[in-house]
mmCIF entry with sequence, helices, sheets and N, C-alpha, C, O atoms, coordinates in Angstrom:
data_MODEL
# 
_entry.id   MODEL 
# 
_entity.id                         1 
_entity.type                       polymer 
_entity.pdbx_number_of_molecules   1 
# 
_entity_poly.entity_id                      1 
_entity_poly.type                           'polypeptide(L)' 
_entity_poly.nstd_linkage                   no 
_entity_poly.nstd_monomer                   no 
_entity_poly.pdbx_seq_one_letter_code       
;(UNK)(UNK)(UNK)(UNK)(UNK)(UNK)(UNK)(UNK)(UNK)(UNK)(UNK)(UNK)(UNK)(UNK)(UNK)(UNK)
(UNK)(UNK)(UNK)(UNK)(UNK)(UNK)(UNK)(UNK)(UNK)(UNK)(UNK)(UNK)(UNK)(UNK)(UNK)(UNK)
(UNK)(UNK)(UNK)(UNK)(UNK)(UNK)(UNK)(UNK)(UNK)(UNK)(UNK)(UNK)(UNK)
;
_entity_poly.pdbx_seq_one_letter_code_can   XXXXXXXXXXXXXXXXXXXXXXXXXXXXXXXXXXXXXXXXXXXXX 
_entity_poly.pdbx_strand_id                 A 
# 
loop_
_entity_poly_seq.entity_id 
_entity_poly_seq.num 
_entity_poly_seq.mon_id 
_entity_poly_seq.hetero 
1 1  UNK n 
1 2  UNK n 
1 3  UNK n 
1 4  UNK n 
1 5  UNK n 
1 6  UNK n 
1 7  UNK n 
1 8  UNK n 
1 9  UNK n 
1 10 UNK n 
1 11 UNK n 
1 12 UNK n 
1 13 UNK n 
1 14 UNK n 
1 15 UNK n 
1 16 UNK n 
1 17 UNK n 
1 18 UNK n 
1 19 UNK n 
1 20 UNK n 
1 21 UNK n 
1 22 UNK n 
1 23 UNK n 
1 24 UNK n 
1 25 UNK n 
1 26 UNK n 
1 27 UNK n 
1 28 UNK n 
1 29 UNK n 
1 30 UNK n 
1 31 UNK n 
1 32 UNK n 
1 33 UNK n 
1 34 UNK n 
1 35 UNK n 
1 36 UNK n 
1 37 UNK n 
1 38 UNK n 
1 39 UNK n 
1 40 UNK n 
1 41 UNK n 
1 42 UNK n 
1 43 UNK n 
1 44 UNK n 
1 45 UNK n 
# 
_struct_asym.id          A 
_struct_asym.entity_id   1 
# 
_struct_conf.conf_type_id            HELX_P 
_struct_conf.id                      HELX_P1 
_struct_conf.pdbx_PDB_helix_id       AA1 
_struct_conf.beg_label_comp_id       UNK 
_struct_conf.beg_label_asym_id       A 
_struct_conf.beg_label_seq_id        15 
_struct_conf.pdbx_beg_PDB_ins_code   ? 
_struct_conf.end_label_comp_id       UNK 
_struct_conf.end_label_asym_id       A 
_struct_conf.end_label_seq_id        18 
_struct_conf.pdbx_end_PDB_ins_code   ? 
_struct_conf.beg_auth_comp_id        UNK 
_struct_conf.beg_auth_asym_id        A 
_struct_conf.beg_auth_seq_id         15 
_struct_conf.end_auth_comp_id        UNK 
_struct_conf.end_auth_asym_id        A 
_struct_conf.end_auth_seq_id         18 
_struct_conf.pdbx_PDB_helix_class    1 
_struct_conf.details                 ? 
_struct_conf.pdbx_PDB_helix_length   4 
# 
_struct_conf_type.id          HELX_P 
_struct_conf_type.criteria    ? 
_struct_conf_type.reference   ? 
# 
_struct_sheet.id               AA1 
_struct_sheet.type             ? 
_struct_sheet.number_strands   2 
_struct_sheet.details          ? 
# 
_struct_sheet_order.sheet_id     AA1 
_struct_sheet_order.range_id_1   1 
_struct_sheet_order.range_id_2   2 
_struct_sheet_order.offset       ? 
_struct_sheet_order.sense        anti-parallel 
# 
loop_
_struct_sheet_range.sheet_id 
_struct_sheet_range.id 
_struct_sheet_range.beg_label_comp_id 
_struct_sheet_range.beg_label_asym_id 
_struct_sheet_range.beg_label_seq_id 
_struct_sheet_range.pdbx_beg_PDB_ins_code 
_struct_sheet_range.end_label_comp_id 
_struct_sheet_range.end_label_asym_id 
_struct_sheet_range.end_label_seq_id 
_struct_sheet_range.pdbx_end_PDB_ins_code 
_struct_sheet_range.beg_auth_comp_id 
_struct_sheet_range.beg_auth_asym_id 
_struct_sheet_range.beg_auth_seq_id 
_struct_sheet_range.end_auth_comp_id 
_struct_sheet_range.end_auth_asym_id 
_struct_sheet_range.end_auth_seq_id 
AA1 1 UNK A 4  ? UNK A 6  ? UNK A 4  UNK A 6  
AA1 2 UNK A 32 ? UNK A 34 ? UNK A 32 UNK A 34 
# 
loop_
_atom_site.group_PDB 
_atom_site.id 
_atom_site.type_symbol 
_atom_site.label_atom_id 
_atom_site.label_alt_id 
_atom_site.label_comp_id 
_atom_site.label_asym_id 
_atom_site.label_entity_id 
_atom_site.label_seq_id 
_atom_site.pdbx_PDB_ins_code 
_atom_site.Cartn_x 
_atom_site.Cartn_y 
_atom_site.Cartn_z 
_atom_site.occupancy 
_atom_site.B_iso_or_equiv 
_atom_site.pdbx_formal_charge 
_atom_site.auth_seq_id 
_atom_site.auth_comp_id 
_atom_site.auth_asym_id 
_atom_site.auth_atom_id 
_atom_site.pdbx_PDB_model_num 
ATOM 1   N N  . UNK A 1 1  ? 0.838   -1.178 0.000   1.00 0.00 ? 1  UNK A N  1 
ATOM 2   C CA . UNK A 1 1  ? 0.000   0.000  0.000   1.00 0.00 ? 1  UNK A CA 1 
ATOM 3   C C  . UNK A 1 1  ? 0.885   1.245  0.000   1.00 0.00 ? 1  UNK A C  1 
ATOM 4   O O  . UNK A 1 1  ? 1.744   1.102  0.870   1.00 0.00 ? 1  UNK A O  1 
ATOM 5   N N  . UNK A 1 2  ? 1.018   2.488  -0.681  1.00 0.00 ? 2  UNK A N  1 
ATOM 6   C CA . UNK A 1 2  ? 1.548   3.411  -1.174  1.00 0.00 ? 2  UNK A CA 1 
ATOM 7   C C  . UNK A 1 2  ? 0.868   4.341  0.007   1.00 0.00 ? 2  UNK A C  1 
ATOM 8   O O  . UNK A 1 2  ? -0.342  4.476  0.188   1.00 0.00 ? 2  UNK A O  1 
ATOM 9   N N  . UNK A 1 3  ? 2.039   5.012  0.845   1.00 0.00 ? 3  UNK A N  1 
ATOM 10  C CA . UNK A 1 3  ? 1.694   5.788  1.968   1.00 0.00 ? 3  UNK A CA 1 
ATOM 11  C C  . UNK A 1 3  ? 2.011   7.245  1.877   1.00 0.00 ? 3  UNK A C  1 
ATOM 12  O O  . UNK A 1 3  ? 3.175   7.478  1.551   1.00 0.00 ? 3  UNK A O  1 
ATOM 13  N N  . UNK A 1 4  ? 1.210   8.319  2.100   1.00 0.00 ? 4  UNK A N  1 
ATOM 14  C CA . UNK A 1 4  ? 1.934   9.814  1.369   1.00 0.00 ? 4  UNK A CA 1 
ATOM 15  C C  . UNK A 1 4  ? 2.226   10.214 2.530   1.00 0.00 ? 4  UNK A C  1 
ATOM 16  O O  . UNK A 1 4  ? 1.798   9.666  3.546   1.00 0.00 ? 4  UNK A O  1 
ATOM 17  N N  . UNK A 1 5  ? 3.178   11.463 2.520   1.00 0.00 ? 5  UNK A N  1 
ATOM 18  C CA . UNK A 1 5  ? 3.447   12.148 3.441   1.00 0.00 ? 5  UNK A CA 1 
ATOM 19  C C  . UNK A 1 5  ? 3.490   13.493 3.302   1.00 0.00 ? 5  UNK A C  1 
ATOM 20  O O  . UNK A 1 5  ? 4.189   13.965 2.405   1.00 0.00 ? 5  UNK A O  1 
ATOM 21  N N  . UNK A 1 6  ? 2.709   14.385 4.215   1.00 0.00 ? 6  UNK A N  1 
ATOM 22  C CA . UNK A 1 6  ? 2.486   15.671 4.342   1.00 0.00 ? 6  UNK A CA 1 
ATOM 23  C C  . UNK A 1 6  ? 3.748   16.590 4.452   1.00 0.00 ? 6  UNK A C  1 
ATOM 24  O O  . UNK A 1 6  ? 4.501   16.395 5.406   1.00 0.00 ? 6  UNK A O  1 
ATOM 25  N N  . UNK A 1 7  ? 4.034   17.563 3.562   1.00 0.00 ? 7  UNK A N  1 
ATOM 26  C CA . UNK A 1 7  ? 5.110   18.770 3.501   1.00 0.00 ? 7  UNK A CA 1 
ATOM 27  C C  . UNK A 1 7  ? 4.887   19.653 4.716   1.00 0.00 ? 7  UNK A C  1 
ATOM 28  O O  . UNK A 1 7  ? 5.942   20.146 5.114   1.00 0.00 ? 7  UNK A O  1 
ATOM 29  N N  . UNK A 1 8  ? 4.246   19.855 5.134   1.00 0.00 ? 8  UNK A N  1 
ATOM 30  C CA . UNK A 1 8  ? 4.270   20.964 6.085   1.00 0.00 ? 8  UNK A CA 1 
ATOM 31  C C  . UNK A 1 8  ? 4.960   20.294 7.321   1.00 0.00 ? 8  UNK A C  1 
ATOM 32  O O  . UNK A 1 8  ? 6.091   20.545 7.738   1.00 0.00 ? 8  UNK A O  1 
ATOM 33  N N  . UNK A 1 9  ? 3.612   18.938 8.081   1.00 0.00 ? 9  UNK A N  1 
ATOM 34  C CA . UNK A 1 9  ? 3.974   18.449 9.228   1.00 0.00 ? 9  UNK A CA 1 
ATOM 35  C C  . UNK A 1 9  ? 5.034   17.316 9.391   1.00 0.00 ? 9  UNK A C  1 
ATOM 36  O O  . UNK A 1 9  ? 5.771   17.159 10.364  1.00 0.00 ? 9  UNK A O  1 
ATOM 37  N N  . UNK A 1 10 ? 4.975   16.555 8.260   1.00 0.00 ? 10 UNK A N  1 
ATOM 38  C CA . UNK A 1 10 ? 5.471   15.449 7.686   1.00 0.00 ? 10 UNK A CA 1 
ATOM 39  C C  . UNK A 1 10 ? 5.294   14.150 8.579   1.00 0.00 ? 10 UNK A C  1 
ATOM 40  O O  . UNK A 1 10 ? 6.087   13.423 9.176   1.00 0.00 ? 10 UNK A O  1 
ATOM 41  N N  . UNK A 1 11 ? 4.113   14.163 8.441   1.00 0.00 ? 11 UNK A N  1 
ATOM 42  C CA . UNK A 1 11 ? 3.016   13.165 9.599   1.00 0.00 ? 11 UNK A CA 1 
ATOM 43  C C  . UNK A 1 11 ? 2.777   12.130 7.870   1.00 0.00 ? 11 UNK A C  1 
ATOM 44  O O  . UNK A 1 11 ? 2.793   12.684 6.771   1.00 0.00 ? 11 UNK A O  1 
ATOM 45  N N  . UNK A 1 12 ? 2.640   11.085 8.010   1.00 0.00 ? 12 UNK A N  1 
ATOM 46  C CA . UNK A 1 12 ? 1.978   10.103 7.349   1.00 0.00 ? 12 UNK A CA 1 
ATOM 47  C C  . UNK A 1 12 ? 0.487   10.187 7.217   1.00 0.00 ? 12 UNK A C  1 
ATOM 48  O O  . UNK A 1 12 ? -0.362  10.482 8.058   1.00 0.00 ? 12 UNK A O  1 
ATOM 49  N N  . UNK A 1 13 ? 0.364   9.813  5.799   1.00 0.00 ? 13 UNK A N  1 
ATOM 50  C CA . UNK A 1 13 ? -1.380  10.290 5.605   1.00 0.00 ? 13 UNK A CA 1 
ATOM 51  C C  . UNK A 1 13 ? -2.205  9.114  4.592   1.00 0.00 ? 13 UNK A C  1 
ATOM 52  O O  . UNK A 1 13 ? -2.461  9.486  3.447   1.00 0.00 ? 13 UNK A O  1 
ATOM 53  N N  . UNK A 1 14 ? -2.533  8.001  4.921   1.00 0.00 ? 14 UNK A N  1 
ATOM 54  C CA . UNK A 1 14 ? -3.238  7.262  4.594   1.00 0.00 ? 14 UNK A CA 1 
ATOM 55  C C  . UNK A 1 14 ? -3.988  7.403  2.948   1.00 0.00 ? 14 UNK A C  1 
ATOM 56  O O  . UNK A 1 14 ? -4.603  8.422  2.633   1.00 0.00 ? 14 UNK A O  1 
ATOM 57  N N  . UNK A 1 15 ? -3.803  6.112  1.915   1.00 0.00 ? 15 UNK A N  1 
ATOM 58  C CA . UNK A 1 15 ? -4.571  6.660  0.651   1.00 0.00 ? 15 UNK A CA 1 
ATOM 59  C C  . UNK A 1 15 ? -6.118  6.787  1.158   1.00 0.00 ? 15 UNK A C  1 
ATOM 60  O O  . UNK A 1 15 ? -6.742  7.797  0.832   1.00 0.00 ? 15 UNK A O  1 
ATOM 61  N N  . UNK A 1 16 ? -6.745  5.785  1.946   1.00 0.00 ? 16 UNK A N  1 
ATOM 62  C CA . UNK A 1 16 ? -8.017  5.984  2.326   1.00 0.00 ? 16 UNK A CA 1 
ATOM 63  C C  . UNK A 1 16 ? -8.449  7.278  2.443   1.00 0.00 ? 16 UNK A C  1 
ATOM 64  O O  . UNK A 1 16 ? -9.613  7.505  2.111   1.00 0.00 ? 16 UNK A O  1 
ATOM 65  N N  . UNK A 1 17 ? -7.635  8.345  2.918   1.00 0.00 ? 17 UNK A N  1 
ATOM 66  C CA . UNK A 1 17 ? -8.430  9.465  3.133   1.00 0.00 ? 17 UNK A CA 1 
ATOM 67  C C  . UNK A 1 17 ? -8.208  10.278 2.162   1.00 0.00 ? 17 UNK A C  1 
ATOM 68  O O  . UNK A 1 17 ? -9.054  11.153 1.975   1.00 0.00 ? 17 UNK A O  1 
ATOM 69  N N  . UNK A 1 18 ? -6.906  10.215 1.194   1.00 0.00 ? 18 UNK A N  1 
ATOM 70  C CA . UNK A 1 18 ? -7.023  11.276 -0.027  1.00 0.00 ? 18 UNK A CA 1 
ATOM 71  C C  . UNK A 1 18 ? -8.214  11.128 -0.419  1.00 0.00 ? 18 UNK A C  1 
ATOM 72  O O  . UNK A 1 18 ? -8.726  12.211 -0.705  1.00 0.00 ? 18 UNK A O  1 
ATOM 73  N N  . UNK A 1 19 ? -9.111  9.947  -0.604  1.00 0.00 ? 19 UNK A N  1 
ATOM 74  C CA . UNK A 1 19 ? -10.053 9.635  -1.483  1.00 0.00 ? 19 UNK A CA 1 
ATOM 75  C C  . UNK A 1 19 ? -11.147 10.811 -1.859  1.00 0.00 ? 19 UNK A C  1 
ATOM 76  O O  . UNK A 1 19 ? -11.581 11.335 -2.885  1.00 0.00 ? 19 UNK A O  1 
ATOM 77  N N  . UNK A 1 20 ? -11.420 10.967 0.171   1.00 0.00 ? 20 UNK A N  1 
ATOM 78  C CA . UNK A 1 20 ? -12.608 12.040 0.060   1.00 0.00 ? 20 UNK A CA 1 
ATOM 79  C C  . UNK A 1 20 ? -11.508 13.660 -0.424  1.00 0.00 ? 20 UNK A C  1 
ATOM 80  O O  . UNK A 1 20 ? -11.950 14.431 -1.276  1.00 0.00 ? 20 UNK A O  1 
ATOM 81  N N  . UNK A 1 21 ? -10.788 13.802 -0.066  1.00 0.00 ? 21 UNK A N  1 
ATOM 82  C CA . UNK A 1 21 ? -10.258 15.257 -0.437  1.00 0.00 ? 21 UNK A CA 1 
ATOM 83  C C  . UNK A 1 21 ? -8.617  14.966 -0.397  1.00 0.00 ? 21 UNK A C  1 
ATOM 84  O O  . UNK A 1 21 ? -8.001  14.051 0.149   1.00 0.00 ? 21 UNK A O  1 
ATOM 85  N N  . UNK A 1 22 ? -8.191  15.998 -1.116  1.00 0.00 ? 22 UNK A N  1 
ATOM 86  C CA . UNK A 1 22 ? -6.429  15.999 -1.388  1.00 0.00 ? 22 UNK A CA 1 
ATOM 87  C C  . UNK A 1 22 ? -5.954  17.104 -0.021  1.00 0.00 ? 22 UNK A C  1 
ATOM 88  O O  . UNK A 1 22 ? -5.599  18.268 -0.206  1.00 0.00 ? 22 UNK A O  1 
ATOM 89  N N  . UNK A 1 23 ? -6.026  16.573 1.063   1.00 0.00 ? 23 UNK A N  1 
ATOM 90  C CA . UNK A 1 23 ? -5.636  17.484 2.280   1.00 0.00 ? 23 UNK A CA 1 
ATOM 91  C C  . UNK A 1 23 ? -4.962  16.999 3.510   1.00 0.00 ? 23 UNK A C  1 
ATOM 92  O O  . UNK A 1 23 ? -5.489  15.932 3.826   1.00 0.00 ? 23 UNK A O  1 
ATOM 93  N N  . UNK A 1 24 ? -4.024  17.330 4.332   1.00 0.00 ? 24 UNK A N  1 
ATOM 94  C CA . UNK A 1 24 ? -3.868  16.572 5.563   1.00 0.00 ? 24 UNK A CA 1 
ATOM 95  C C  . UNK A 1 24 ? -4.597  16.729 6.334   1.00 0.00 ? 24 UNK A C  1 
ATOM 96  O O  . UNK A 1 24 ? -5.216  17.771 6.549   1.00 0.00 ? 24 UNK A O  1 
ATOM 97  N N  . UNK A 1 25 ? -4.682  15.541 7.006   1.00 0.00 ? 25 UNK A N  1 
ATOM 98  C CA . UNK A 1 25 ? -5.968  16.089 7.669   1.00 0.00 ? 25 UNK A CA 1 
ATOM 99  C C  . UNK A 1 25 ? -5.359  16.169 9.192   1.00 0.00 ? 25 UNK A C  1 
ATOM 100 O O  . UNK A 1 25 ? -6.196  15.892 10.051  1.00 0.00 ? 25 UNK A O  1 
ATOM 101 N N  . UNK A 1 26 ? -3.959  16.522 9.714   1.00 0.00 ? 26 UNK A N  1 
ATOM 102 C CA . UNK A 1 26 ? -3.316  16.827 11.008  1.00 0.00 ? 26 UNK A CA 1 
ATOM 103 C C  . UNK A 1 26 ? -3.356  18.302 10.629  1.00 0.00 ? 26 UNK A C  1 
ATOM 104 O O  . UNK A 1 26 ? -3.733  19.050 11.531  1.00 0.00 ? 26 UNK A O  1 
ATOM 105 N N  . UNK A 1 27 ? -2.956  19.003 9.163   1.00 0.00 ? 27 UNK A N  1 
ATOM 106 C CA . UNK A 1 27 ? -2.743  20.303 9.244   1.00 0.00 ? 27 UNK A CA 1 
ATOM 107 C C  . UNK A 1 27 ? -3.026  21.488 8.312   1.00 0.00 ? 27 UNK A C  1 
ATOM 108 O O  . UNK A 1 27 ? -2.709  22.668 8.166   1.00 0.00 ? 27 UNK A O  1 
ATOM 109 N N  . UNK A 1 28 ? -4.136  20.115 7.514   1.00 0.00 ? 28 UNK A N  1 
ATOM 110 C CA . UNK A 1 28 ? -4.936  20.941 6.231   1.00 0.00 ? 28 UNK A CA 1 
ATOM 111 C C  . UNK A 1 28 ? -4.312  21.118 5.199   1.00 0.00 ? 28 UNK A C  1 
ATOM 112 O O  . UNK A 1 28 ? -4.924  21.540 4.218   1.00 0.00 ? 28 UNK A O  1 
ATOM 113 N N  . UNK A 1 29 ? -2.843  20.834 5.119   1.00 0.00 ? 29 UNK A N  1 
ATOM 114 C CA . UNK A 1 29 ? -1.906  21.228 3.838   1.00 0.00 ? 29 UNK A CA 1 
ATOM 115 C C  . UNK A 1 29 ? -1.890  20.780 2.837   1.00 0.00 ? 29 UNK A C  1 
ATOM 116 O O  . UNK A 1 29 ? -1.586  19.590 2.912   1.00 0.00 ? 29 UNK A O  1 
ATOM 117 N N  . UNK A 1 30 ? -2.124  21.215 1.539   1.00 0.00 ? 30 UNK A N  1 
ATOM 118 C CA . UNK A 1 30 ? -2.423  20.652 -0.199  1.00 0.00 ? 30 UNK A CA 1 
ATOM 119 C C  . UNK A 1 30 ? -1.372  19.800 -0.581  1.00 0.00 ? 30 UNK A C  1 
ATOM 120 O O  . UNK A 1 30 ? -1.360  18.976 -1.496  1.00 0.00 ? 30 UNK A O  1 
ATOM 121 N N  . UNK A 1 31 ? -0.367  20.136 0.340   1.00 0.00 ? 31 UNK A N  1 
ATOM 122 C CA . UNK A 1 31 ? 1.054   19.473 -0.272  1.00 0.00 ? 31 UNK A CA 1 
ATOM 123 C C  . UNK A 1 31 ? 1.249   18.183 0.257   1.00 0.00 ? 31 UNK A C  1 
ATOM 124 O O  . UNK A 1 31 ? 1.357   18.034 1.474   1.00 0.00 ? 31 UNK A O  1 
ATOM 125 N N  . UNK A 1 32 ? 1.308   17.195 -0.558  1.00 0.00 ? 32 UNK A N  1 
ATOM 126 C CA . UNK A 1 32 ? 1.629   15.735 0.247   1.00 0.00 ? 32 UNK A CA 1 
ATOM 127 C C  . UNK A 1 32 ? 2.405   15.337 -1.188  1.00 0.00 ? 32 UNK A C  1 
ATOM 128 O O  . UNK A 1 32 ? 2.427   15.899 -2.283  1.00 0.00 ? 32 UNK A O  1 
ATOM 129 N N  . UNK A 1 33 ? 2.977   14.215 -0.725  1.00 0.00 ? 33 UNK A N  1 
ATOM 130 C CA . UNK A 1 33 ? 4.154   13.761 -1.538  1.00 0.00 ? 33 UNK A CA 1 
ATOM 131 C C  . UNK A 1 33 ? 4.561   11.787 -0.982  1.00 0.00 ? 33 UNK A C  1 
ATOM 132 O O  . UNK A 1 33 ? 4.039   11.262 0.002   1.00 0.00 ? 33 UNK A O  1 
ATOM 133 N N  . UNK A 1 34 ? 5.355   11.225 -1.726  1.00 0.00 ? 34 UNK A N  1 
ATOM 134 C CA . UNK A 1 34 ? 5.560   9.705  -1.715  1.00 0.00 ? 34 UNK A CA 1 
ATOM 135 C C  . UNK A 1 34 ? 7.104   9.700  -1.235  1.00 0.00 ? 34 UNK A C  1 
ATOM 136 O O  . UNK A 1 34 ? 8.010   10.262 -1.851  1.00 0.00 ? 34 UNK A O  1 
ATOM 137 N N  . UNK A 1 35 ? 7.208   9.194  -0.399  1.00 0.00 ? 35 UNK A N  1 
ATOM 138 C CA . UNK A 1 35 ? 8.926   9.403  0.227   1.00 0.00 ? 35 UNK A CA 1 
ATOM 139 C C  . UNK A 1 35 ? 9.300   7.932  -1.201  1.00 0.00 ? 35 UNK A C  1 
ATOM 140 O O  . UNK A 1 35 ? 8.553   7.004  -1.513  1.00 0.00 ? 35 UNK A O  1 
ATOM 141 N N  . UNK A 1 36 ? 10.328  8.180  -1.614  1.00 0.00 ? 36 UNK A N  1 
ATOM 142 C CA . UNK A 1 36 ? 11.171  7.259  -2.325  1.00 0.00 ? 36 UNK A CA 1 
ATOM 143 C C  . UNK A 1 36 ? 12.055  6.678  -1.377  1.00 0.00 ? 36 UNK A C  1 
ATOM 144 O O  . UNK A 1 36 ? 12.516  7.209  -0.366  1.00 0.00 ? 36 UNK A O  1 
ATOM 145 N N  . UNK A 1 37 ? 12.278  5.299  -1.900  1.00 0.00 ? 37 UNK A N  1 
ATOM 146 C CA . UNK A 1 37 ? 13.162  4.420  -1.219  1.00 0.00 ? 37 UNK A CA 1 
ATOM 147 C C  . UNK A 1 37 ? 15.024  5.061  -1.645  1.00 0.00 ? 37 UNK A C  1 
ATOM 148 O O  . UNK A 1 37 ? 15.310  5.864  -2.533  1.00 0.00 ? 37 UNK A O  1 
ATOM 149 N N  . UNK A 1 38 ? 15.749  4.546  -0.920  1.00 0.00 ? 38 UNK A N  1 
ATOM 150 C CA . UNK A 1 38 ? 17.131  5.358  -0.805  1.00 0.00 ? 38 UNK A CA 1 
ATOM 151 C C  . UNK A 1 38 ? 18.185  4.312  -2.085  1.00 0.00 ? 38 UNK A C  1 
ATOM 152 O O  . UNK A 1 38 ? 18.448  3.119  -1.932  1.00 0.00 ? 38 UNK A O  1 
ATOM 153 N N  . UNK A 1 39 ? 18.547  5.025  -3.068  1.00 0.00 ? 39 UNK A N  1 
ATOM 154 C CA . UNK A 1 39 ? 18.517  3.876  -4.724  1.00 0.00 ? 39 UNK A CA 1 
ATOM 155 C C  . UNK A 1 39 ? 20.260  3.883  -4.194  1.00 0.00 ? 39 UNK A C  1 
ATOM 156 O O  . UNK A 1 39 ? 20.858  4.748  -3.553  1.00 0.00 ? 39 UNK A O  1 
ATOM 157 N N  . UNK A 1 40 ? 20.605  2.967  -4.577  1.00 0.00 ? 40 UNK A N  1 
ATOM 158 C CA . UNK A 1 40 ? 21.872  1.875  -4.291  1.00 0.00 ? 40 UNK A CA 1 
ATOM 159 C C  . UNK A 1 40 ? 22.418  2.173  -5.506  1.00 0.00 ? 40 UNK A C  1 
ATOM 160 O O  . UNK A 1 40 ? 21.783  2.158  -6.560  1.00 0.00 ? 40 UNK A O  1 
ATOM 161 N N  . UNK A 1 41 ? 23.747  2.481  -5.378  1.00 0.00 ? 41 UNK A N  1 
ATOM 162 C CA . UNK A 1 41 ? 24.686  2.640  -6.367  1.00 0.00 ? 41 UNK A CA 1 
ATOM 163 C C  . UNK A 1 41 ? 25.628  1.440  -6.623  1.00 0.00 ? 41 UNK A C  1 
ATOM 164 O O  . UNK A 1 41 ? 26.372  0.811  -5.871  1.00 0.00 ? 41 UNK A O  1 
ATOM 165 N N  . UNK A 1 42 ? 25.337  1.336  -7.964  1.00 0.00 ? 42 UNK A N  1 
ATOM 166 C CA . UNK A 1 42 ? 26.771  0.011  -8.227  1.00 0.00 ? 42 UNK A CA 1 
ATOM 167 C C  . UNK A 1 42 ? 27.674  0.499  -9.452  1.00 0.00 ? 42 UNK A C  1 
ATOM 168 O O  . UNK A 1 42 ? 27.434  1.099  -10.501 1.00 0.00 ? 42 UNK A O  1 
ATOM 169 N N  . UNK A 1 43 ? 28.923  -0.073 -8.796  1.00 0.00 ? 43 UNK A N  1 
ATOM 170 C CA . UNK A 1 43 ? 29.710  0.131  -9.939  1.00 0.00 ? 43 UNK A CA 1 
ATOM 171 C C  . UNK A 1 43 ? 29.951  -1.098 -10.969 1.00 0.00 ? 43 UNK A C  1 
ATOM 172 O O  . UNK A 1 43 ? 29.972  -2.316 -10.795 1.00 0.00 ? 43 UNK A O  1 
ATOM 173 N N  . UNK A 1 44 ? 30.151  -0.149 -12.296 1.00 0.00 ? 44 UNK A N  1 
ATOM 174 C CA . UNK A 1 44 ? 30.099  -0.995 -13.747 1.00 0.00 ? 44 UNK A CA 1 
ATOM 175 C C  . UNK A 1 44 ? 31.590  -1.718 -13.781 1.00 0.00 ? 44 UNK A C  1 
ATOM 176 O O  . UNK A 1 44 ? 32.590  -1.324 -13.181 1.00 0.00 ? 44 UNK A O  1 
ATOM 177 N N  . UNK A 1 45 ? 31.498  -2.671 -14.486 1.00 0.00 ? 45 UNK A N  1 
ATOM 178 C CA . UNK A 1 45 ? 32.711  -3.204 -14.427 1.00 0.00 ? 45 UNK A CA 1 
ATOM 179 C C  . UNK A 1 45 ? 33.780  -2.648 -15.384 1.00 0.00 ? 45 UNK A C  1 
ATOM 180 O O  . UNK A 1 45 ? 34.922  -3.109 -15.370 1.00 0.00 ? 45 UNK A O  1 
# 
């Protein structure tokens, strides 16, 4: 399950609730976003 996280508070915000509106609902803020996983570097041979 794909979990967003709020810009302002940066509290975790459930897809269930984007559903009804695009808002946090700890601090009302429009801005939410998907944290990316941390990408691993390899070297070429």
């Amino acid at each position: 399950m794909v979990e967003y996280k709020c810009f302002s508070c940066n509290k975790k915000v459930s897809p269930d609730y984007l559903r009804k509106k695009v808002r946090c609902p700890y601090c009302g803020s429009k801005i939410l976003f998907k944290p990316r996983m941390v990408a691993t570097k390899i070297k070429s041979r």
